[in-house]
C-alpha positions in Angstrom: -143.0 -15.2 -97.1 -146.0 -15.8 -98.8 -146.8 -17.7 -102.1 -147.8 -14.4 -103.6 -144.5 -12.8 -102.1 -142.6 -15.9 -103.7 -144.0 -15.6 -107.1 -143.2 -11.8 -106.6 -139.5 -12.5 -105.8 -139.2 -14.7 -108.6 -139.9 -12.5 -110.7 -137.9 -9.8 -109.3 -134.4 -11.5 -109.4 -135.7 -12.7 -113.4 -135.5 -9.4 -114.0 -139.0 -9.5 -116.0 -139.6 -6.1 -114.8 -142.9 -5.3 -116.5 -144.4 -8.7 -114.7 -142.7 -7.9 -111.6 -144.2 -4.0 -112.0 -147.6 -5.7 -112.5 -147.7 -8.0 -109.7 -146.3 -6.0 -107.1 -148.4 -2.9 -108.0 -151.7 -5.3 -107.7 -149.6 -6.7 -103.8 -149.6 -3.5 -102.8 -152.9 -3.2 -100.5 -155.1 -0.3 -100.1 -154.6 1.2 -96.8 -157.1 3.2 -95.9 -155.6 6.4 -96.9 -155.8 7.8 -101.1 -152.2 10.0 -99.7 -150.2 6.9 -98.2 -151.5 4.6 -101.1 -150.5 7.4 -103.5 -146.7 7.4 -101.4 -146.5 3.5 -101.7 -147.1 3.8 -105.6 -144.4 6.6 -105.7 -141.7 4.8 -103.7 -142.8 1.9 -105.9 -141.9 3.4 -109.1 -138.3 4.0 -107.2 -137.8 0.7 -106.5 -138.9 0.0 -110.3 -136.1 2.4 -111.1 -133.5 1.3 -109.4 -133.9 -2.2 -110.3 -133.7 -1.0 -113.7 -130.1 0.9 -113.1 -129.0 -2.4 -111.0 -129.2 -4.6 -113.7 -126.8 -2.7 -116.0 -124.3 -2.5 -112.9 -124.7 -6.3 -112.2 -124.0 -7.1 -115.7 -120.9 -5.2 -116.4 -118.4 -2.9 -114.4 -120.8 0.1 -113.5 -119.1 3.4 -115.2 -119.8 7.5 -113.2 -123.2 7.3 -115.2 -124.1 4.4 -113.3 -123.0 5.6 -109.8 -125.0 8.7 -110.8 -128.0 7.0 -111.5 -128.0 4.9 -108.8 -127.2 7.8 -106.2 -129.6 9.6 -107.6 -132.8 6.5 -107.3 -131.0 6.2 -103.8 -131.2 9.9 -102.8 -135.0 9.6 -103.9 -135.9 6.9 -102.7 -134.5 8.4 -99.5 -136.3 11.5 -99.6 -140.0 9.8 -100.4 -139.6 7.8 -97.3 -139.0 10.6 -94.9 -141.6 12.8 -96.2 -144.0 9.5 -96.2 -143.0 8.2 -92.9 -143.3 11.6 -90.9 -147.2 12.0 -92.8 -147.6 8.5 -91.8 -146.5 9.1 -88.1 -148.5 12.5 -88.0 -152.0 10.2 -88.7 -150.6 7.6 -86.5 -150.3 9.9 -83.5 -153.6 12.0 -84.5 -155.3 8.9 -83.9 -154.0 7.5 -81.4 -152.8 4.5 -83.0 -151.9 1.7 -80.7 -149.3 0.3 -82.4 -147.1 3.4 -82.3 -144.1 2.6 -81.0 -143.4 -0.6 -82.9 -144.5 1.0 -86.2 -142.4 3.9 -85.3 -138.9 1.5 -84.5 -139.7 -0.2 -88.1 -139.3 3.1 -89.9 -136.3 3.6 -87.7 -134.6 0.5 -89.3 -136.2 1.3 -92.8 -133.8 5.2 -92.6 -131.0 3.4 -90.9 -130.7 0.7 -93.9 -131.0 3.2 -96.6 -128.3 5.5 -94.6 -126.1 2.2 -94.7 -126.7 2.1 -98.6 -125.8 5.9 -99.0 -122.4 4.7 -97.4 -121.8 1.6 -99.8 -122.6 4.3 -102.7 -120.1 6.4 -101.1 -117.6 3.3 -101.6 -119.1 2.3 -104.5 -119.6 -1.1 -102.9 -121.1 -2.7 -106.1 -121.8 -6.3 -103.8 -123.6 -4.5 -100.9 -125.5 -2.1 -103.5 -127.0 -5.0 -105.4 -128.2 -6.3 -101.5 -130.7 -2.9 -101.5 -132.8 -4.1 -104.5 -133.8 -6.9 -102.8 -133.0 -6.2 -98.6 -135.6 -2.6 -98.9 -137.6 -4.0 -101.3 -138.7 -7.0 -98.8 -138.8 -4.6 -95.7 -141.0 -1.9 -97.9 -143.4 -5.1 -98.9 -143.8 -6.8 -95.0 -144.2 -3.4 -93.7 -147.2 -2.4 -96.0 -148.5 -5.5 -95.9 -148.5 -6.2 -92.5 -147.6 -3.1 -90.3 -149.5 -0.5 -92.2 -153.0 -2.9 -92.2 -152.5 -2.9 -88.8 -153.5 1.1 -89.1 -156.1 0.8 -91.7 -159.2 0.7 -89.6 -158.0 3.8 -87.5 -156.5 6.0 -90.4 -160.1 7.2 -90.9 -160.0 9.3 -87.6 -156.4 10.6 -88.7 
C-alpha cells in the first residue's frame, strides 16, 4: 500500500467521510474509457453508502432498518459490478487484451467475496459485515489502480 492508499485508509476507518469521498474520488484514475470511469464513480458512491449505513451498525445493535439498508447497498453494489465487469470483459476480449485471463480470475474473486457477504447478511454476521467496508473496498482500489491501467493503452481499440 501506497502513501496515498495509507492516507486514504486513514481516513476511511476515521469515518471523515466527506475527506475520504474527496480523496478517493481524486485516487481513482482515469482509465481510458468515459463508461468504465463513469462505473468506478457509480460503485464508488456504493461504497460511500455503505460506509455510511456501517457506521450506525458498528456503533449500536443494528435494528431490520439497518439490515435493510445494508442488504440493499450490498445487493447494489452487487449488481454494478456484474454489469461493469461483463462491459469490462466484452472491451477486454474485443481487443485482445493480453492480460485476460488474470484480469478475468480477479473479477472472479471480486463476485465470490461479495457472494460471501450476501451470506453473512443472510446471518446477519454483524463482525464479518463490518470486514466488507474495508476487504472490497481495498480489492476495488488495487484492482483499478493497478489491473485496469494495465488495459488503458488498449481500451481505445475496444
Amino acid at each position: 500500500m501506497n502513501e496515498n492508499e495509507s492516507d486514504i485508509f486513514q481516513e476511511m476507518q476515521t469515518g471523515d467521510i466527506k475527506t475520504f469521498r474527496a480523496k478517493l474520488t481524486a485516487a481513482i484514475p482515469d482509465v481510458g474509457s468515459k463508461v468504465l470511469n463513469e462505473d468506478h464513480m457509480g460503485l464508488l458512491s456504493i461504497f460511500f453508502s455503505f460506509q455510511r449505513t456501517m457506521e450506525g451498525v458498528r456503533q449500536r445493535t443494528p435494528d431490520a432498518n439497518d439490515w435493510e439498508k445494508v442488504a440493499f447497498d450490498l445487493e447494489t453494489l452487487i449488481d454494478l459490478t456484474e454489469r461493469h465487469f461483463r462491459t469490462e470483459e466484452e472491451m477486454m476480449e474485443r481487443c485482445n487484451h493480453g492480460y485476460l485471463s488474470a484480469h478475468l480470475a480477479e473479477h472472479h474473486v471480486f463476485l465470490r467475496k461479495l457472494e460471501g457477504y450476501r451470506d453473512a447478511l443472510e446471518r446477519k454476521d454483524t463482525k464479518e459485515i463490518l470486514k466488507l467496508k474495508y476487504d472490497l473496498f481495498e480489492l476495488f482500489f488495487d484492482h483499478v489502480n493497478i489491473t485496469d491501467m494495465k488495459f488503458k493503452d488498449e481500451i481505445g481499440r475496444a
